[in-house]
C-alpha positions as CSV (number, residue, x, y, z in Angstrom):
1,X,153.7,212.8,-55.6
2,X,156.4,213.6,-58.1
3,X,154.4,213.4,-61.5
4,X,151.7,216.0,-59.5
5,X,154.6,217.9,-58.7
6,X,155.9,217.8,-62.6
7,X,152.5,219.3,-63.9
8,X,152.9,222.4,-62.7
9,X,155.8,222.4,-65.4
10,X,155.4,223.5,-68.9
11,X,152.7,225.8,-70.4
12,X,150.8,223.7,-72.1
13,X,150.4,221.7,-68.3
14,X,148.3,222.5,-65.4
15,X,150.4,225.3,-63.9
16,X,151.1,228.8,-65.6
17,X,154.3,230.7,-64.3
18,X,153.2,233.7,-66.2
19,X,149.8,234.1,-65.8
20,X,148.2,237.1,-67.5
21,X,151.3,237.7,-69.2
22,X,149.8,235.2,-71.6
23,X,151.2,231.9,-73.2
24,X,153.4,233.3,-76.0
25,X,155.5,234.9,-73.2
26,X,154.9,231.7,-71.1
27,X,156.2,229.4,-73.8
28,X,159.7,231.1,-74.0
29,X,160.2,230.9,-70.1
30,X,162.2,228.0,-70.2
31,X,164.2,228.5,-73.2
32,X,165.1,231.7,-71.3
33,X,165.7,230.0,-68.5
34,X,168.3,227.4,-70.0
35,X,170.1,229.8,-72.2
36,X,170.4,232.3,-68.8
37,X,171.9,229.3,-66.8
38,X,174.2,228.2,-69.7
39,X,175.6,231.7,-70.2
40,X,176.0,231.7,-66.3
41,X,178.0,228.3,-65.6
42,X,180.0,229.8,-68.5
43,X,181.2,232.6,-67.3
44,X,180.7,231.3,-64.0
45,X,183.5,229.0,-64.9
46,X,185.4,231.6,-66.9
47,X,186.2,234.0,-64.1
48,X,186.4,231.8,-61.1
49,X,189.9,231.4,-61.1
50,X,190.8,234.8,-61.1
51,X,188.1,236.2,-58.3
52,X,190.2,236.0,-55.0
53,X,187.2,235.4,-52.2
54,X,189.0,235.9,-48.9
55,X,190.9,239.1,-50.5
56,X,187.4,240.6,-51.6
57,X,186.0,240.0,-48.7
58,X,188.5,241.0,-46.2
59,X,188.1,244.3,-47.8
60,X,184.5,244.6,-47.6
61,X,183.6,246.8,-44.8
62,X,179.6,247.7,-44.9
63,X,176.7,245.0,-45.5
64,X,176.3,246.4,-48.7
65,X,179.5,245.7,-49.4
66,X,179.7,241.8,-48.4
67,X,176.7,241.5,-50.6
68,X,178.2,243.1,-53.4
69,X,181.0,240.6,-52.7
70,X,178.6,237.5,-52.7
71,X,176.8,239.0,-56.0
72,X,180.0,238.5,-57.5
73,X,181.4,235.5,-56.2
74,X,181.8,233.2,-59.9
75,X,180.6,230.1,-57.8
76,X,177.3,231.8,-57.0
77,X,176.8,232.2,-60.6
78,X,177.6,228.3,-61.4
79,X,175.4,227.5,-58.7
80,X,172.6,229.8,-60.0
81,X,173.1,228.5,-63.7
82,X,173.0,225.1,-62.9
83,X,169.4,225.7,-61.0
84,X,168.1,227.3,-64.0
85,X,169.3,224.8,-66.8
86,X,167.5,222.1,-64.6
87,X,164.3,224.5,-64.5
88,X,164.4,225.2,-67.7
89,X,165.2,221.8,-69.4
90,X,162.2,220.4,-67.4
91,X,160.0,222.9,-68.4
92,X,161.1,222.2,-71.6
93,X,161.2,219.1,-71.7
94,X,157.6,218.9,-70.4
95,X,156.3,221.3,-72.9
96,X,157.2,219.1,-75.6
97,X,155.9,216.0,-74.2
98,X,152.4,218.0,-74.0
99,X,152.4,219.5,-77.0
100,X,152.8,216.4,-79.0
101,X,150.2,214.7,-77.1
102,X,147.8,217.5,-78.0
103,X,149.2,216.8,-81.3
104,X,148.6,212.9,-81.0
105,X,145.4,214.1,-79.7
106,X,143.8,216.0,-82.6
107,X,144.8,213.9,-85.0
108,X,142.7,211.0,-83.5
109,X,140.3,213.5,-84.1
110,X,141.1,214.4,-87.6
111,X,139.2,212.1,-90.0
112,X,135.7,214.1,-87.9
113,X,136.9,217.2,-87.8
114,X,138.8,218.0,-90.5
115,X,139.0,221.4,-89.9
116,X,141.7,221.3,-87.0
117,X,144.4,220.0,-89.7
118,X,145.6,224.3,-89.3
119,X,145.6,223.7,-85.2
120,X,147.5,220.8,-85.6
121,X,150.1,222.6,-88.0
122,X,150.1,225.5,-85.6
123,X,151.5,223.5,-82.8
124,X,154.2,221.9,-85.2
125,X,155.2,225.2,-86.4
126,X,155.6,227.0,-83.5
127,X,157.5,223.4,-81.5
128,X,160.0,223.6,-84.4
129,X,160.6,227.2,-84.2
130,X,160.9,226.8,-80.2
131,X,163.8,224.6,-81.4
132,X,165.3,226.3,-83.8
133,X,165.3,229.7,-81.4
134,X,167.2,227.3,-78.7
135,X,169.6,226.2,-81.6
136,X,170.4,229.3,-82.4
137,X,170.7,230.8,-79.1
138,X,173.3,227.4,-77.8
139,X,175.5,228.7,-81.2
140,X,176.2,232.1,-80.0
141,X,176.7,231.1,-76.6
142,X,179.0,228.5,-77.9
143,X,180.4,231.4,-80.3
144,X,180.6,233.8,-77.4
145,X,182.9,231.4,-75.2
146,X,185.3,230.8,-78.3
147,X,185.7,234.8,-79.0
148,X,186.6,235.1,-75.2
149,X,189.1,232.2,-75.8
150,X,190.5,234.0,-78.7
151,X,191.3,237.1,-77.1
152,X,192.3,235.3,-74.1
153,X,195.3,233.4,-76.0
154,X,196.1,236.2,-78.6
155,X,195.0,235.1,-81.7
156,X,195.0,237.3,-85.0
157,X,193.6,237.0,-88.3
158,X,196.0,234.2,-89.4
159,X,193.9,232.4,-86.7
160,X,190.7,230.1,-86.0
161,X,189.5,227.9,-83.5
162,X,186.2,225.2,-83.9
163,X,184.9,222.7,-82.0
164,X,183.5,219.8,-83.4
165,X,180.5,217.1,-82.1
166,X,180.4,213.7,-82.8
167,X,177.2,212.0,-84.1
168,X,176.7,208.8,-86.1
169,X,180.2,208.2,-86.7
170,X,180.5,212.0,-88.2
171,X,181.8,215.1,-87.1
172,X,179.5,218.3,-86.8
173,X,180.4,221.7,-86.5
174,X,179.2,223.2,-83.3
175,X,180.6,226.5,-83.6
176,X,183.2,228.3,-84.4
177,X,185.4,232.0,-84.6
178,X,188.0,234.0,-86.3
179,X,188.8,237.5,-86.4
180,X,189.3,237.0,-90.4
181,X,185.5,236.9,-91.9
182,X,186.8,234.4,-94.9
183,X,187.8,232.0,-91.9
184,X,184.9,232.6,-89.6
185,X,182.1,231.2,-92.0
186,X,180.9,227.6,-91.8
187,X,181.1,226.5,-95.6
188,X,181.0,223.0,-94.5
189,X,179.0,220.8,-91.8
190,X,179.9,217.5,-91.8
191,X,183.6,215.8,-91.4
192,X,184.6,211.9,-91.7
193,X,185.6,210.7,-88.5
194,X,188.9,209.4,-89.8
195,X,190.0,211.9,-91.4
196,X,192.1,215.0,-90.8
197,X,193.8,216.7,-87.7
198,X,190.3,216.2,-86.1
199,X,190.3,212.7,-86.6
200,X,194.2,212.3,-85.0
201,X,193.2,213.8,-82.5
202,X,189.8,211.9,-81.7
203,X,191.9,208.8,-81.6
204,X,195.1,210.0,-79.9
205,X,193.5,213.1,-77.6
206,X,195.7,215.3,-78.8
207,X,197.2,216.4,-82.1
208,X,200.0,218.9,-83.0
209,X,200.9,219.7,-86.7
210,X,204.1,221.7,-86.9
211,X,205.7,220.4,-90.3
212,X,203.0,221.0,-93.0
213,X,204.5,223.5,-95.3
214,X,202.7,226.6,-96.1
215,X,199.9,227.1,-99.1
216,X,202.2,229.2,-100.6
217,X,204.3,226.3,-101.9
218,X,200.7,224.6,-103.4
219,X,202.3,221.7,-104.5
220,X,204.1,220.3,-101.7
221,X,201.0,221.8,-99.4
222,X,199.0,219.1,-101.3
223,X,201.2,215.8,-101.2
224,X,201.3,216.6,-97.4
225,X,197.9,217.1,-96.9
226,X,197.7,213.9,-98.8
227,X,200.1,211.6,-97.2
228,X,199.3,212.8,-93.9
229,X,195.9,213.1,-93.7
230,X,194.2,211.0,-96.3
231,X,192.6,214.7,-98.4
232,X,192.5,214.5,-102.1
233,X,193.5,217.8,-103.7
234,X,189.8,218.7,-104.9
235,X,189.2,218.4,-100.7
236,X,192.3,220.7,-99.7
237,X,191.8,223.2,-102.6
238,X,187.9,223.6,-101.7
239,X,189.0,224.9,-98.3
240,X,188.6,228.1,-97.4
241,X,191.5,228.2,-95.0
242,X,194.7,226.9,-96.1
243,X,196.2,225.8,-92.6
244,X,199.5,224.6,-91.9
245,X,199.5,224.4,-88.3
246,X,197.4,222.8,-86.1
247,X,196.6,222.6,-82.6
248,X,193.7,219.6,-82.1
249,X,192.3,218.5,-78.5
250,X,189.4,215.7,-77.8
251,X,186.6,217.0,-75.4
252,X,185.9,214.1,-72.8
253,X,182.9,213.5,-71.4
254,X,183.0,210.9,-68.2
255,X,186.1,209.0,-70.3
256,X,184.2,208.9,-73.5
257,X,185.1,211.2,-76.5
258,X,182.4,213.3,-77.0
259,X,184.2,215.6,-80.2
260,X,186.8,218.2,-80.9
261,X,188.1,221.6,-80.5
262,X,190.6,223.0,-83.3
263,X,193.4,226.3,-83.2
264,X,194.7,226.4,-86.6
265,X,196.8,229.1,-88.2
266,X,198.0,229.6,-91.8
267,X,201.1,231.1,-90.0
268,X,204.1,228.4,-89.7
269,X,205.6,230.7,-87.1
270,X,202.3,230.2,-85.2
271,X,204.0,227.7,-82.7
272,X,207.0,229.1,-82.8
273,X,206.2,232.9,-80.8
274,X,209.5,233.5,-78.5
275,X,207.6,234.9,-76.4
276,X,204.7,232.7,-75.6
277,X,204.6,228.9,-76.3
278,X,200.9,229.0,-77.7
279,X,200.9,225.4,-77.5
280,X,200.7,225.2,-73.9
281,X,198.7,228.1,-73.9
282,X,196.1,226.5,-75.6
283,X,196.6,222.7,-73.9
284,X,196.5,224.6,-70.5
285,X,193.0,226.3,-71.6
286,X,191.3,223.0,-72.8
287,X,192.3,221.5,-69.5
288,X,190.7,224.6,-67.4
289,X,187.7,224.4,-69.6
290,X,187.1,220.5,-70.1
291,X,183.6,220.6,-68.6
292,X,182.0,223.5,-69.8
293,X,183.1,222.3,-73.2
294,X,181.6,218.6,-73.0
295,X,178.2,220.9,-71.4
296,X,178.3,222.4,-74.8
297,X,178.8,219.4,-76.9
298,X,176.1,217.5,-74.8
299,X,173.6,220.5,-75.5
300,X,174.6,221.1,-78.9
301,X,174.1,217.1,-79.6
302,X,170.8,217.0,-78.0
303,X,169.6,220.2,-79.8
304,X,170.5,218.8,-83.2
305,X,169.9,215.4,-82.8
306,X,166.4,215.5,-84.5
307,X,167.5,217.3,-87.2
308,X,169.9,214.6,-88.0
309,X,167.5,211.9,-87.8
310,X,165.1,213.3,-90.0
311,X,167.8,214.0,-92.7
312,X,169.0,210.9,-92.6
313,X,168.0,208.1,-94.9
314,X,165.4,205.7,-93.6
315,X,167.7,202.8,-92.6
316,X,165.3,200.3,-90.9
317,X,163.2,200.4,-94.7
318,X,166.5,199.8,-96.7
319,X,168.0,197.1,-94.4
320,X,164.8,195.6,-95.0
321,X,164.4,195.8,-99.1
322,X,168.3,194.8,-98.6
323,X,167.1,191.5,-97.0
324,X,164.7,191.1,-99.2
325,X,166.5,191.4,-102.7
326,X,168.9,188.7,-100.8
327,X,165.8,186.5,-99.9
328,X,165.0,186.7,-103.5
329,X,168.3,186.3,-105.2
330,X,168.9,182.9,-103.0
């Protein structure tokens, strides 16, 4: 009863949503459909706290304007995303699974008709650049979310925030945002796992740096980086962003550490505003947004899990050639 009910998901199954409309159109339903509900439970979640319910509707006076006051209602978003980033992951889900067995499929077919080598590229191509279009669209949702955060808290140039996933005992950068354009570009990927503020505060959940002295006295900038954090000086100079002050918090996901979000400043009065204390600011905000950020990383992991398989080396094959140089050495 279920798997009949699961094959009227996905465009390359039994059922088609879209009809005439074609299967190009067809084929992006989903993606739609997951980057919709994402953006919903995000701003779902980023307004709910301020939407007074009983106020609103108290002063609602017509139909019209009860359903204007239901339309509104953040937890009717949430609600709504959630439904369609369950939709759409199915969907997606299954129109992966089918494509690859049509893939599996033709290539049993291959040695006799050699000629559907192009169909079988087709569907590769156009599954990869599904993928990469779902990447790309997680990004600047991610993206989105951080320049709301930004403005939220206050930050100027001097500032940038990041958040950081955690895969194969390696950080990855997710996504991050800076009013400054020489802060906001991602020169660099991939971060140890014990190094840095990001790795103080993957062990200990939270990381403050208030002491580091400014670039503008280079050398001491660079025995601190040092001492404290374990960076050679080819590794702080080839920074683009010379921070001094830190503000690290670990995104938790059911207990487990899932990766990292990052306010850093080249300002040393950053923390030190009279008239805000930034640092609770920004601890209060990671604490109000603990879920949708572990949504995020969990999305963002998934999405780019493949790619990190296939650029990583072929372990099974070496551990084996290891085992076997040993077998021959003894």
């Amino acid at each position: 009863m279920r798997k009949g009910f699961f094959k009227h998901f996905g465009f390359s199954g039994e059922g088609n949503p879209l009809g005439d409309l074609g299967t190009k159109l067809n084929s992006s339903l989903y993606i739609v459909m997951t980057v919709v509900g994402t953006v919903l439970l995000a701003f779902g979640g980023a307004f709910a706290s301020g939407f007074k319910l009983d106020e609103e509707w108290s002063a609602a006076t017509t139909l019209w304007s009860h359903a204007s006051v239901i339309f509104r209602y953040p937890v009717v978003w949430m609600i709504a995303g959630t439904g369609l980033s369950v939709l759409g992951g199915i969907g997606n889900y299954i129109d992966s699974n089918a494509q690859r067995s049509t893939i599996d499929s033709l290539r049993l077919q291959n040695n006799s008709i050699p000629d559907l080598n192009n169909e079988i590229n087709g569907y590769q191509e156009t599954i990869e650049s599904l993928k990469s279009s779902l990447r790309l669209l997680h990004t600047e949702l991610v993206t989105t979310h951080l320049k709301a955060a930004y403005k939220s808290l206050g930050l100027t140039t001097h500032e940038r925030v990041s958040i950081y996933y955690e895969h194969g005992s390696d950080f990855y950068l997710l996504a991050r945002h800076s009013k400054n354009p020489v802060y906001a570009k991602s020169h660099r990927q991939k971060f140890a796992l014990n190094q840095g503020v990001i790795g103080q505060a993957w062990q200990h959940q939270q990381h403050v740096e208030r002491h580091c002295p400014g670039f503008i006295n280079r050398a001491e900038y660079l025995v601190y980086m040092g001492k404290t954090y374990g960076f050679k000086d080819a590794q702080t100079l080839g920074f683009a962003m010379k921070s001094c002050r830190y503000v690290a918090i670990a995104i938790s996901d059911a207990d487990s550490h899932t990766g990292v979000i990052v306010f850093e400043s080249t300002n040393e009065d950053f923390l030190n505003v009279s008239a805000k204390c930034i640092e609770t600011e920004i601890v209060a905000y990671c604490s109000e947004y603990q879920g949708i950020h572990s949504k995020f990383l969990r999305d963002g992991l998934e999405l780019n899990r493949e790619a990190h398989i296939k650029s990583a080396p072929d372990s099974v094959e070496k551990d084996f050639l290891k085992d076997f140089k040993k077998g021959g050495a003894k």
